[in-house]
C-alpha positions, 0 to 999 in steps of 0.5 A: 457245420454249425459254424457255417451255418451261422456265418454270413457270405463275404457279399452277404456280411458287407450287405447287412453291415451297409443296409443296417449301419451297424458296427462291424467287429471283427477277429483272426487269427492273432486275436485267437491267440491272444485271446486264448494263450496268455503266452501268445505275442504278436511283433506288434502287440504284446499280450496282457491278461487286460488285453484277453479280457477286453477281447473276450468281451468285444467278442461276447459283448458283439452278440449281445448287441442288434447294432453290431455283427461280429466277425469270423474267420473264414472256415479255411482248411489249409495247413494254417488254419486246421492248425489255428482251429484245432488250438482254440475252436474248443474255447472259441466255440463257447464262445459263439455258441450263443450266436444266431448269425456271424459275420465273416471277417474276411471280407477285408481281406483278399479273399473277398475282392477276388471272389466278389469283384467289383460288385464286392468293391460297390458293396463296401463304398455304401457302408460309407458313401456320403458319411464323414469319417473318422480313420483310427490307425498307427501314425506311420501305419500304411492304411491309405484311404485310396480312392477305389474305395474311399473318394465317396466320403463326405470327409475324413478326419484321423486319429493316430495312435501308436504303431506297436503295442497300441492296446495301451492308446485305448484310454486316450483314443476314446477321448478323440472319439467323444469329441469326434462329434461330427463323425458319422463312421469310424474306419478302424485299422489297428491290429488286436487293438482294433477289435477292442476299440470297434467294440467300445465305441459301438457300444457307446451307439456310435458306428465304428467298422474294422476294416483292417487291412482293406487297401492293400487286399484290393491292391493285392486283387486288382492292381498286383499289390503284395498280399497284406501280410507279406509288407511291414505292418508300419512304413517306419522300422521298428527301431533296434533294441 
């Protein structure tokens, strides 16, 4: 109950993000477990103490600013997610514990466009209408600006990172970011990584949203796509040790 009751709506959380041009910083169900099991991996991010720090500092440090609302899940009670609360919600909750209000970071996911619709759809098109983006993704990552959501930019530019293990780009991809000096909006897409890097360049006063794997939830929803975790994280095969 206490965690609901800090949480925003889906139609809510994408409001607040757009009405205020805040950053949105956001965690599921593989940033819990890297950032509570040291012995957790993901097929696409290997785990590292610097990695656990820098989540559990993203996921903190959120709270801490007026200019980002932190993301969390959804309070699912399938068999996954009782499973996912019942390993990390006692270190989790301490961490929230300060928070006033959350975000619900499954408004990039499915869940919001079937529940929301079109007016879902028109609330996410203003966090962004008339602003330059610069999109942060994996080079042969299948994030695509399509134009149900995205043909009201003023621009895009991309900055590629690696499409596994993209934690050790940080360093370099905020180089980009300071020189991306006509950006209005950075439109992160890169798994764990992307929470870390939402959180360092709104903390730099910039606007950064993780907006995951939104393309492929609406294509899911409106146009019969397949459900985001069901496709390959990457258009290009990992190659064969």
């Amino acid at each position: 109950k206490e965690y609901r009751a800090k949480q925003l709506g889906l139609l809510e959380t994408v409001h607040t993000v757009s009405e205020n041009n805040l950053s949105f910083v956001r965690i599921g169900d593989g940033e819990l477990k890297l950032a509570f099991d040291i012995t957790a991996n993901l097929g696409f991010q290997k785990n590292s103490t610097a990695l656990q720090r820098d989540l559990n500092d993203a996921m903190s440090g959120s709270l801490n600013r007026d200019d980002i609302i932190f993301g969390t899940p959804h309070m699912y009670r399938d068999r996954h997610w009782s499973m996912i609360w019942a390993q990390y919600w006692p270190e989790f909750r301490e961490v929230i514990a300060p928070a006033t209000r959350l975000g619900n970071a499954h408004a990039t996911r499915p869940l919001f466009f079937a529940s929301e619709g079109e007016q879902g759809v028109e609330a996410w098109r203003s966090v962004w209408a008339g602003k330059k983006a610069t999109i942060i993704t994996g080079k042969s990552s299948r994030f695509d600006l399509i134009p149900q959501l995205f043909d009201n930019l003023a621009g895009s530019d991309r900055i590629d990172s690696q499409d596994r293990h993209a934690y050790a780009d940080i360093p370099r991809i905020m180089n980009e970011v300071d020189k991306a000096t006509d950006t209005d909006i950075f439109l992160v897409a890169l798994g764990p990584a992307g929470t870390v890097l939402s959180h360092k360049i709104a903390e730099t006063g910039r606007q950064a949203v993780d907006v995951g794997h939104i393309s492929d939830s609406y294509l899911a929803v409106f146009e019969g796509g397949a459900r985001p975790e069901s496709r390959p994280y990457s258009q290009t095969p990992a190659k064969q040790k």
